[in-house]
N, C-alpha and C positions, 0 to 999 in steps of 0.2 A: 521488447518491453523495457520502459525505460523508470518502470516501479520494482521495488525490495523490498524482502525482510527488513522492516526496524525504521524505515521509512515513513514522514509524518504527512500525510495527504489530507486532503481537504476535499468534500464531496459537494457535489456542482448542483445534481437533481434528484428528485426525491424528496420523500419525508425529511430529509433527515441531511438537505442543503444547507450547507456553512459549518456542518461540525467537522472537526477535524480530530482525528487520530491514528493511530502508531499500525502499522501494517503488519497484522500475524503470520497469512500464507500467504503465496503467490500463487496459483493454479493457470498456466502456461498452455496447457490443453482446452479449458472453457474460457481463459480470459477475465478470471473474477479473480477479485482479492477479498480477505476476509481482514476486514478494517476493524480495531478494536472499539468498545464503545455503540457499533453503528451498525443500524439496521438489527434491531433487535425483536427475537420474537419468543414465545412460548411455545414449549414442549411438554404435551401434558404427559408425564409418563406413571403408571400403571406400579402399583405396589410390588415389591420383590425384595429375592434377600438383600442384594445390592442397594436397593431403594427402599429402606423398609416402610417409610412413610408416605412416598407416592406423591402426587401432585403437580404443580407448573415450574418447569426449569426456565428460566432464560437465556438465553445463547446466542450469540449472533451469527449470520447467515451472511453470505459472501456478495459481493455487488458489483455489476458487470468494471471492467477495468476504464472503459471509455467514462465514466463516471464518476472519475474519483478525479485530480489532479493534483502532483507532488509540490509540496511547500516548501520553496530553499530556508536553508537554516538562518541565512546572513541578511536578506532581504523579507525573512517572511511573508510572504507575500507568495500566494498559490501562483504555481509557474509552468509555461511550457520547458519542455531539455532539451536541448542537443548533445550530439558525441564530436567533442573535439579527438586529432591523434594528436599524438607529441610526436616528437622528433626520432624518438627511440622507440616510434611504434603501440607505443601503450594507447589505451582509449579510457578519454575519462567523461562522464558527464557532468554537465555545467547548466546552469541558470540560464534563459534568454534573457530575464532581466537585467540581470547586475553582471553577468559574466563573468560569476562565481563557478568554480568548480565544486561539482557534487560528490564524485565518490569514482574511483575507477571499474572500468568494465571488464577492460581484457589487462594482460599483461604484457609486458614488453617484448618485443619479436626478438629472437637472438638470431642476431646472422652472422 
């Protein structure tokens, strides 16, 4: 998976095609991230101590990963990634567009 925490995505299909916002979890097991902002729904929740007034929460609800796709910082502009190595082993990901680097993956191999 080539999406992160803190990561600015832009969502492709759906309601809620061309917004873009900040990525809160990653969920690695089902493949959804939970984008802020997006895909937003009510939860009606039921009076209690914790609730004492009861009624519709909104909250957003996670969206498959194939769905979304990352926005480089420096071309803005929604992009596929690739994983470059360096020299010294490290992997970082980078923009297909502008062939910007995005952020590093692994660290550098010690041999």
């Amino acid at each position: 998976m080539h999406i992160r925490i803190e990561d600015t995505v832009e969502v492709l299909t759906g309601d809620e095609r061309g917004s873009r916002g900040r990525v809160l979890r990653v969920d690695h097991s089902t493949g959804k991230v939970l984008v802020e902002g997006v895909n937003r729904v009510y939860k009606h929740v039921r009076r209690s101590q914790r609730n004492p007034q009861g009624g519709r929460l909104s909250r957003e609800m996670p969206v498959f990963l194939s769905n979304v796709m990352l926005v480089c910082q420096e071309c803005d502009v929604a992009t596929r990634t690739g994983v470059r190595t360096d020299n010294d082993g490290s992997k970082h990901r980078y923009c297909k567009k502008c062939g910007k680097a995005i952020g590093q993956i692994a660290p550098p191999k010690n041999r």
